[in-house]
C-alpha positions, -999 to +999 in steps of 0.1 A: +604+117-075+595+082-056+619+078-024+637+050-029+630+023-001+663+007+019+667-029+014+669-052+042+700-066+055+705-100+041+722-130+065+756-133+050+762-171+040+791-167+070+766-165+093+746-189+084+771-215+084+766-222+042+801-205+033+838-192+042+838-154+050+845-129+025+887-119+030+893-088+044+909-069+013+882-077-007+863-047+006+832-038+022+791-047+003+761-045+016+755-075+032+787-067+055+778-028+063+781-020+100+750-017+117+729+016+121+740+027+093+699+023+075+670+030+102+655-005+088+690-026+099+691-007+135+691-029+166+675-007+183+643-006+158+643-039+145+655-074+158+655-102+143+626-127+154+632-164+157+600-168+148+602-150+112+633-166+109+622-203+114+589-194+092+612-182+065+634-215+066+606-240+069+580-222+044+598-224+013+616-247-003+644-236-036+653-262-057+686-261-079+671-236-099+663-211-076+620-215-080+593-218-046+581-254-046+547-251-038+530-261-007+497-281+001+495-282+035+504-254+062+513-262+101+509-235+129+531-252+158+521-234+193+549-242+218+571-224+238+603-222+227+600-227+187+634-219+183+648-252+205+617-276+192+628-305+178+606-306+151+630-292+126+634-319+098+619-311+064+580-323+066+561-338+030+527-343+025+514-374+007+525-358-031+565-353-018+558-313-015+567-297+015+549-289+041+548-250+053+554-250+088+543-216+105+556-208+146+541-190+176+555-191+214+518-180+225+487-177+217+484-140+208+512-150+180+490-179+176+456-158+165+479-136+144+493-166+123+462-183+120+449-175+089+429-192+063+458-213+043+466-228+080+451-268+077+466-277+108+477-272+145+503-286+166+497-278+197+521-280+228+499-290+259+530-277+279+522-243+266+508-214+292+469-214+297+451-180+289+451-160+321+413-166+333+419-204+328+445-196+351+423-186+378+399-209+376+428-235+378+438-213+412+402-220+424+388-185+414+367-199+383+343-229+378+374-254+375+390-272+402+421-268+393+431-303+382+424-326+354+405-307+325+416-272+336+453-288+325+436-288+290+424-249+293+452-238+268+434-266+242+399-257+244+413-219+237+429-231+204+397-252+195+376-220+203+398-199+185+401-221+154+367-247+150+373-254+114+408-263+118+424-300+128+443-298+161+474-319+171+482-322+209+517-327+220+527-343+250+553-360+269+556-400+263+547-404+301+515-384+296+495-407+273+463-400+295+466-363+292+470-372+254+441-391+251+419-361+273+432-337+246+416-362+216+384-367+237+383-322+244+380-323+206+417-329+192+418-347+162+452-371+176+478-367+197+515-371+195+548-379+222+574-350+222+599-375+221+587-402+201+582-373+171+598-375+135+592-359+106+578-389+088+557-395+119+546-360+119+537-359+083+514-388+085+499-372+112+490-338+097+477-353+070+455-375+089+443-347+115+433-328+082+415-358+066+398-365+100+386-335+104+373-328+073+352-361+080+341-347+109+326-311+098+311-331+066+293-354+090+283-325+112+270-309+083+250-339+073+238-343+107+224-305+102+210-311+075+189-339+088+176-319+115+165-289+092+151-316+075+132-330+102+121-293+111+113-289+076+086-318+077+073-303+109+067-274+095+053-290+062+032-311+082+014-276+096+008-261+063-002-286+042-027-311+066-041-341+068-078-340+057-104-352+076-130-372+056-136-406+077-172-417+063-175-396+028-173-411-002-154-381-020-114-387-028-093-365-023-059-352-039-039-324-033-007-306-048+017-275-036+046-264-049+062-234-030+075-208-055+113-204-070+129-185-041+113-206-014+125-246-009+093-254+010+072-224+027+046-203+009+022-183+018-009-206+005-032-229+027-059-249+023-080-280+043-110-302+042-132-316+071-160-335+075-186-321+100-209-346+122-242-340+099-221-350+069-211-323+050-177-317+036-158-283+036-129-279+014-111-241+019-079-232-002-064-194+000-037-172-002-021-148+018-001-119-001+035-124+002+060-149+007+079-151+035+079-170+063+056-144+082+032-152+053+035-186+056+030-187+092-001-162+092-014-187+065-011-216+088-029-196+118-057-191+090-059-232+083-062-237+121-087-214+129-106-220+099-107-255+104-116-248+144-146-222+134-158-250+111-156-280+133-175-256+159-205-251+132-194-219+119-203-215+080-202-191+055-203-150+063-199-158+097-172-181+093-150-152+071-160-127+096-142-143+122-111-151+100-109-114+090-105-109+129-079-136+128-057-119+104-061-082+115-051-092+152-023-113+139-007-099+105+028-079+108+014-050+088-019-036+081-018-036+044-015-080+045-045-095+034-055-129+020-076-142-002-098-173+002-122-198-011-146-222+007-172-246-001-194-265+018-209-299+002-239-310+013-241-343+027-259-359-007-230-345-024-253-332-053-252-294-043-224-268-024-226-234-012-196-216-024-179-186-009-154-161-021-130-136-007-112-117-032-100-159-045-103-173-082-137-193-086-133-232-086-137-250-119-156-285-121-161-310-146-180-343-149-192-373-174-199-353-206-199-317-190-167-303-199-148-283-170-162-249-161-160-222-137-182-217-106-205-185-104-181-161-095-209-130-092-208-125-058-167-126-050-168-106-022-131-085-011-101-102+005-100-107+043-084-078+055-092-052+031-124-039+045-136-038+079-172-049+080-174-066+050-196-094+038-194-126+018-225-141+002-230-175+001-241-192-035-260-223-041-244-242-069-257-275-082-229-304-090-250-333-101-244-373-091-208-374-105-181-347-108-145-333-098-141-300-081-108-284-084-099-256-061-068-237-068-045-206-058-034-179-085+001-190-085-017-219-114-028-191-134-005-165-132+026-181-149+033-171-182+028-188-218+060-186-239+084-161-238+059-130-242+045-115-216+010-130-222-002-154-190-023-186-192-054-170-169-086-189-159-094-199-199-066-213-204-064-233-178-102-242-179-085-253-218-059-272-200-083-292-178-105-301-201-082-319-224-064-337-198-102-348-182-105-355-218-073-377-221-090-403-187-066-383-162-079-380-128-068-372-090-035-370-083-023-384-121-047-348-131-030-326-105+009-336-113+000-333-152-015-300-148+009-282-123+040-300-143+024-285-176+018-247-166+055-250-157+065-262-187+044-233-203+063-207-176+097-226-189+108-229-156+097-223-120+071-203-110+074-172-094+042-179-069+031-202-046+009-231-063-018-250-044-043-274-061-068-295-042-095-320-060-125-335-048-141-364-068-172-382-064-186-409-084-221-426-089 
């Protein structure tokens, strides 16, 4: 059987001043019991707190039908001696509700009341600092005991509560001290006894607008700077290609996959050496976090280093594999790759392949087709020792060369599980060549298309670089 729980003792209206006593022969109720007669109305284990009491008073309001009105806005006032503040007049916000006004004599009560339905703080600048502001107000801290340690019990509250809008209050013949507080990080300040409810409403509600205006624009402000950060990082993956005195144009196209807004782990580059030849590289490192993306970006550089210094070919992935075992996170990272190295006539290219999709190329009248992909040797980082042939491919005087990651090919086609592969993308190519596109009109057409195919994003990384060279 449940125990039944003992009511609390409820304020007669005599002693609150609403209504005559109750007359003597009209015997004794509940409300009039003597106390210590219920463990829960015993002096000795509870008293009544000032604080509950003014919070009870000034948090709801009961209209002539007995109902709550509901609140907007909710005040924590931090001052001394609650109980004699003058701040005891109803307070509205801008729709005529009422505003909740919550109490605490010190900032322990303070951190206790200030939960997440609190909008706003009122702050009395008389108030007690914390006990190590103290010292270092004494001249046992950093501070010097005079002008900003007297605002040592604000810059508690505004560490204890950053997302919330902060009132100071001060004496009318401390305006500086008022103005310190707003410059500390208080949204306004107001004069002890200048203060109204009116004026105090108005206040609130524009320490709350304020400050939302402040966190939006310090959220905007972040998000330039990831932004700028963003482009940085951009900037180190995806380069600039240098191809001062070729002919061949260039276009290139990545699109990071659907969980990632701008890293990946693919990379790719093209340089021109001093005797004229061109080497275009695109690859792909498994995975695709920002440890993959950053290993793939260590690959770019030292690829394009090793090339610039004459390296070519075997050599040239012999010394990436040595990259990538000395720098990877894990021994089972690898990444695949493709390079090609045009010769300076631009009618021929060697072409080597680690573990990567073979290029496709297409030109006046021959329809797009896939490199010889015979000699793909394994991805750098599978096997130590390894080799990758180089193969001789003839271009001819006019053609595109389209290197690519397998994020292109991977997606799907419909909704089965069937994906669109090399063929279908050699398909793909052709009709779009086929339809006059070309460079970066091609490269937006194709990528947009194998998403459309995919219905949606792509779960890999997508990188796409052309080279064109005409008669």
């Amino acid at each position: 059987m449940p125990v039944p729980v003992p009511r609390q003792r409820a304020i007669p209206a005599a002693e609150c001043g609403q209504a005559p006593a109750a007359s003597p022969d009209s015997g004794p109720s509940k409300e009039q019991a003597p106390p210590g007669t219920n463990p829960a109305e015993n002096p000795t284990t509870r008293r009544d707190n000032p604080t509950e009491k003014r919070e009870k008073t000034t948090n709801e309001t009961t209209d002539q039908h007995g109902s709550t009105a509901p609140t907007n806005l909710t005040l924590l006032l931090i001052e001394d001696d609650p109980g004699g503040s003058p701040i005891v007049p109803d307070l509205l916000d801008q729709s005529g509700k009422p505003i909740r006004v919550r109490t605490a004599r010190n900032l322990t009560e303070a951190e206790r009341l200030l939960t997440d339905d609190v909008h706003c703080i009122l702050l009395d600048l008389a108030l007690s600092a914390p006990a190590p502001a103290r010292a270092s107000a004494d001249g046992n801290g950093d501070g010097d005991g005079s002008g900003d340690d007297e605002l040592a019990v604000l810059r508690h509250v505004l560490e204890l509560a950053p997302q919330h809008a902060v009132l100071a209050l001060t004496s009318s013949s401390d305006a500086e001290r008022g103005a310190e507080a707003v410059a500390v990080g208080a949204q306004d300040y107001l004069f002890r006894d200048e203060l109204d409810g009116r004026l105090l409403s108005r206040a609130i509600r524009y320490a709350v607008e304020r400050k939302r205006s402040d966190s939006a624009e310090r959220r905007l402000a972040e998000g330039r700077l990831r932004a700028q950060e963003n482009r940085r990082l951009e900037r180190g993956l995806l380069p600039t290609p240098l191809l001062a005195g070729s002919s061949l144009r260039f276009a290139a196209r990545y699109r990071p996959g659907r969980s990632r807004a701008l890293l990946g782990g693919d990379f790719y580059d093209v340089v021109r050496t001093p005797d004229g030849t061109v080497h275009a590289m695109i690859g792909d490192v498994c995975g695709h976090g920002p440890d993959e993306a950053a290993l793939g970006v260590e690959l770019r550089i030292a690829w394009r280093a090793l090339t610039l210094a004459g390296l070519c070919g075997d050599e040239l992935l012999g010394t990436l594999q040595q990259v990538l075992e000395h720098e990877r996170s894990d021994d089972e990272i690898f990444a695949t790759l493709c390079a090609v190295d045009i010769a300076p006539d631009g009618r021929r290219a060697g072409l080597c392949l680690a573990g990567h999709p073979s290029p496709l190329v297409a030109g006046p009248g021959t329809p797009a087709r896939l490199l010889p992909y015979d000699n793909n040797g394994p991805a750098l980082g599978l096997l130590p020792g390894a080799r990758w042939p180089r193969t001789q491919v003839e271009l001819g005087a006019e053609w595109s060369l389209m290197l690519y990651t397998d994020g292109l090919i991977e997606g799907h086609v419909g909704e089965g599980r069937e994906r669109l592969g090399q063929d279908g993308m050699v398909e793909m190519v052709r009709r779009q060549f086929a339809e006059g596109l070309q460079g970066e009109q091609l490269l937006r057409a194709t990528v947009n298309e194998v998403r459309e195919l995919n219905g949606g994003e792509l779960a890999d990384d997508v990188a796409v670089v052309l080279l064109d060279r005409t008669a």
